[in-house]
N, C-alpha and C positions, 0 to 999 in steps of 0.2 A: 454463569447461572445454572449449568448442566449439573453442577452440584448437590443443588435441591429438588432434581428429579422431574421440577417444570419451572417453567416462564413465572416469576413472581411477580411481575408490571411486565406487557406486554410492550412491543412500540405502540410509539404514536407518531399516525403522519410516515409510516416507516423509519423511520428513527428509533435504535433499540435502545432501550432505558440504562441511566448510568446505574455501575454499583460501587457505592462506596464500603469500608469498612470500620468500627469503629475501634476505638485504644482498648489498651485490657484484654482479659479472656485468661483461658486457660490453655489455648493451642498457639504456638508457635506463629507468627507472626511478623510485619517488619513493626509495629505498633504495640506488640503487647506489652513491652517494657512504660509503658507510657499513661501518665493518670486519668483515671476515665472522669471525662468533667459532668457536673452534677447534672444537666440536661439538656435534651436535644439543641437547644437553644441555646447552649453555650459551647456547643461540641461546633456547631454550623456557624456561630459567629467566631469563634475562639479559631478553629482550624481551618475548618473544609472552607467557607469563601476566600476567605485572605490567602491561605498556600497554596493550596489543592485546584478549586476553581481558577483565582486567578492568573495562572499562567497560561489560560487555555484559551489561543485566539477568539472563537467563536460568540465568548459570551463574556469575555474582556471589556467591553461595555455596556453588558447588562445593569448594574449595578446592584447585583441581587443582593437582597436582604432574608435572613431568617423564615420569613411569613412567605417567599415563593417556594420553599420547598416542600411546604404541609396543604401549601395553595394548588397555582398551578404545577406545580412539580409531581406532588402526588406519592410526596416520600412515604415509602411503606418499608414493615420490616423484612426480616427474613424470615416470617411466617404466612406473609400475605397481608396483615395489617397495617390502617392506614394510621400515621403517625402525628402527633402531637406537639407541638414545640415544647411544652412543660413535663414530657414522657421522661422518666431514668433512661439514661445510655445504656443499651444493653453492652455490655463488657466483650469486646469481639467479634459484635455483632455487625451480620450485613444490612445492609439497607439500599433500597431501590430508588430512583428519583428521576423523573423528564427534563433534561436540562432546555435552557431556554434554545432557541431553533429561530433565530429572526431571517427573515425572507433573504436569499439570497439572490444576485444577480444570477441570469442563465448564462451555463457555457453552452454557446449555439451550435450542437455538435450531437449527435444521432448515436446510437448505442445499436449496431449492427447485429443481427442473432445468426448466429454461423450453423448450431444445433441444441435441439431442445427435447429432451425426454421426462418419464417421471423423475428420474432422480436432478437430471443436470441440466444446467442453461449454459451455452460455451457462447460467447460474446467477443465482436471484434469492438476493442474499447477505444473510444476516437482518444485522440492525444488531446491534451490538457485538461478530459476528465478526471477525478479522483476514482478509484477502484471502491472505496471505502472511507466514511466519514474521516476528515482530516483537516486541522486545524482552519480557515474561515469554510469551508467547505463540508458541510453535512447535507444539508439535501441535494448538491449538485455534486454525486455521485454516483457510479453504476449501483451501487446497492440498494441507496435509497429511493433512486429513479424505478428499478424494477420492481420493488415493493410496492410503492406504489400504482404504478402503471397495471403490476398483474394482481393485485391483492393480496398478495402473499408476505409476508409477514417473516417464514423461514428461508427465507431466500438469503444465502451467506456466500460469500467469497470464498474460493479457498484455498487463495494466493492473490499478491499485489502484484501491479504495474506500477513503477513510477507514472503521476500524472503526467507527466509530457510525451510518455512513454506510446504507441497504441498499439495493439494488435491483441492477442487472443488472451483471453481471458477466462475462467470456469467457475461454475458457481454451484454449490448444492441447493438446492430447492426441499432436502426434505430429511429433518433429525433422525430419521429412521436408516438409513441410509449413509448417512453426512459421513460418518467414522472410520467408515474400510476405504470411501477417497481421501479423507485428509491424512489417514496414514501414508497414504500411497506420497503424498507431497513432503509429508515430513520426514520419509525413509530415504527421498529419492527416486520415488518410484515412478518421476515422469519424463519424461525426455523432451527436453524445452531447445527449440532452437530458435533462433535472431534472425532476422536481417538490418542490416546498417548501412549509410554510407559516410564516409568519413575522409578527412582531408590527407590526402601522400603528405612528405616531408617537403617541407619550403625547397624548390630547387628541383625535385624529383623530377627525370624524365623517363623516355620510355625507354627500357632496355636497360634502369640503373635499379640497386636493388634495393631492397626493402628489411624494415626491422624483421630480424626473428628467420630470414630468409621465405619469405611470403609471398615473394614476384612468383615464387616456383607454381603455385595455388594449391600446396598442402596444408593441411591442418597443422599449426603451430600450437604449442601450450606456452600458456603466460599466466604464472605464478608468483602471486606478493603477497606480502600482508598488508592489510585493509585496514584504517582504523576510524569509526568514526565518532567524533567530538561532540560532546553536549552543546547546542549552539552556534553548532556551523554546518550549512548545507553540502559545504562540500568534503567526500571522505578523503584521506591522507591514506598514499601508499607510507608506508615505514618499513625499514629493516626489523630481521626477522622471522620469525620459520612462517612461514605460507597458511592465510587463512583461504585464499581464492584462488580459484582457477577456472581459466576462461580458455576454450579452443576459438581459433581464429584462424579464419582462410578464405583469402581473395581470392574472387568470382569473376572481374572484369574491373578495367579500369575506365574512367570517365573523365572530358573536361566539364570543367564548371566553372563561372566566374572568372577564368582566365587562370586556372588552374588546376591541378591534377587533384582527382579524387578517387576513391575504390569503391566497391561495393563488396561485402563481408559477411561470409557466414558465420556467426558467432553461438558457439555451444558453451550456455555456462554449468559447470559443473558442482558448485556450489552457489548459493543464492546469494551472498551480501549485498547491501547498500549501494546502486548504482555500480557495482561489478564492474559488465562490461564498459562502460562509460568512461569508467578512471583506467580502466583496464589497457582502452583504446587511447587515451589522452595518453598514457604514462609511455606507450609505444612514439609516443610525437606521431599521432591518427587521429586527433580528436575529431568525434560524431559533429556532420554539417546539423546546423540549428542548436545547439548544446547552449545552456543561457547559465551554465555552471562551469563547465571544462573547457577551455584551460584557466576560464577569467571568469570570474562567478557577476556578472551586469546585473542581479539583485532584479529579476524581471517584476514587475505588474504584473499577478496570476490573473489577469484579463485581457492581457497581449497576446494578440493570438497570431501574432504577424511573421513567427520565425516557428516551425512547427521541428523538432526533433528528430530527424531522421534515423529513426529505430524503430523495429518495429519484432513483437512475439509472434513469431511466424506459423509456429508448429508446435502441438502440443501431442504428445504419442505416450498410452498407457495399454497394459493390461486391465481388464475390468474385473476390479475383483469379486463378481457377483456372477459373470457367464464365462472367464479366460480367454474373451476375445481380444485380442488388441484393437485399439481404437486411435484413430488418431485423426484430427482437427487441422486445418488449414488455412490460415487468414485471405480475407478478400481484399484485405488495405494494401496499397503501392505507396513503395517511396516516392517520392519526387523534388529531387535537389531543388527546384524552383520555389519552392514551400519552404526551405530553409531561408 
């Protein structure tokens, strides 16, 4: 929405407003190829509920019709005005809308504040919160929780945790601001490191060695390509030149259950999709509690009885606004007994 220079429907409820687009226009587009249908009302029943809306858990059984988007929705265009169901399609036009938001279960789980300034909120994120609205899950999220809770409205993420994931997290609190940190993430410009613990090799004992030569406890690099599939939670290592790269180095070894485990400092040097995760599975280490690697068990996102042992430990930048370096440290502990 930064596009038009402000907020054109603000949230509601902390929930930020969808934007859709419409067919037609004169600018480049994935949709301009495409016949602009004769009115609002047939552009909303024609496309957006039937494609667009329904693949998206959350309001999958709304059964919305036409009349909630001009209704409760509060479809407005890309000028600010509010819209009509019998309006002409503006031809590549945006348009704004409050999607439906029905009451969610609580994940009964505390959003820890590590450090808070004007510009930043750094958050240890409990595991099997959402970071950010994500398919049934829109208000039990760190974003729509703080939004709420502190009134703020500009309060944005600016980077994910997998939900099962927890530990440190950073948020911008203020548009003014928002753009020299999320460069910093999008350049690389943060230095993220893990903690994990994860299962030895069936057999493993002590004094036998380890993938990658790891018993040593130096930094190993582990390098693949990543790929992941429309429709499947879990990503595919594949042949091929290297989209990821994860540092890995054992810190101490552990029994558990009646078998060997490590504890792992893990530096990822690119962000993909569950990275370290497949990264440490594909080593035959897969992370204790994982409800995806090596066998994906299809959990209930309201199981909370196997918690993931991983955790975003450390978050270190320069500030691009005074050149100090800063750096964040989580309060959360593993504990194999939680897996």
């Amino acid at each position: 929405m930064a596009r038009f220079g402000r907020r054109i429907l603000p949230p509601r409820e902390g929930i930020t407003a969808a934007r859709l687009r419409a067919p037609g226009g004169t600018q480049t587009h994935a949709g301009a190829h495409l016949v602009v249908p004769p009115s609002v009302r047939d552009w909303l029943a024609g496309t957006i509920i039937p494609t667009t809306l329904g693949r998206e858990q959350a309001v999958a059984e709304a059964a919305l019709e036409p009349g909630y988007f001009t209704g409760p929705g509060e479809l407005t265009d890309q000028w600010g005005a509010r819209v009509s169901l019998d309006d002409a399609v503006i031809p590549g036009g945006f348009y704004f809308f409050h999607k439906p938001a029905p009451p969610e279960r609580p994940v009964p789980f505390e959003i820890g504040v590590v450090h808070e300034d004007d510009d930043l909120i750094v958050v240890d994120k409990p595991h099997f919160l959402a970071s950010t609205p994500n398919g049934v899950f829109v208000r039990e999220c760190v974003v729509t929780r703080l939004r709420v809770a502190r009134g703020e409205d500009d309060i944005v993420a600016m980077h994910r945790l997998d939900r099962v994931t927890g530990g440190l997290l950073a948020l911008s609190r203020r548009p003014e601001t928002r753009g020299a940190y999320q460069v910093l993430f999008q350049h690389r410009g943060i230095r993220k490191s893990y903690r994990a613990l994860a299962w030895l090799p069936g057999g493993w004992r002590q004094g036998d060695p380890l993938p990658l030569g790891l018993e040593q406890g130096e930094e190993r690099g582990v390098r693949t390509r990543l790929r992941k599939i429309d429709g499947e939670r879990a990503v595919r290592e594949i042949p091929g030149e290297p989209n990821a790269h994860t540092g890995v180095r054992l810190l101490r070894v552990l029994r558990h259950a009646g078998a060997w485990a490590g504890e792992f400092a893990l530096t990822p040097h690119t962000g993909k999709t569950h990275q370290l995760r497949v990264h440490m599975n594909g080593l035959g280490m897969p992370l204790l509690g994982d409800p995806v690697y090596p066998r994906d068990v299809d959990p209930d996102p309201y199981d909370f009885s196997h918690t993931l042992q991983l955790l975003a430990e450390r978050l270190e930048f320069v500030d691009p606004f005074t050149g100090v370096t800063r750096t964040f440290t989580t309060r959360m502990r593993l504990d194999p007994r939680a897996a």
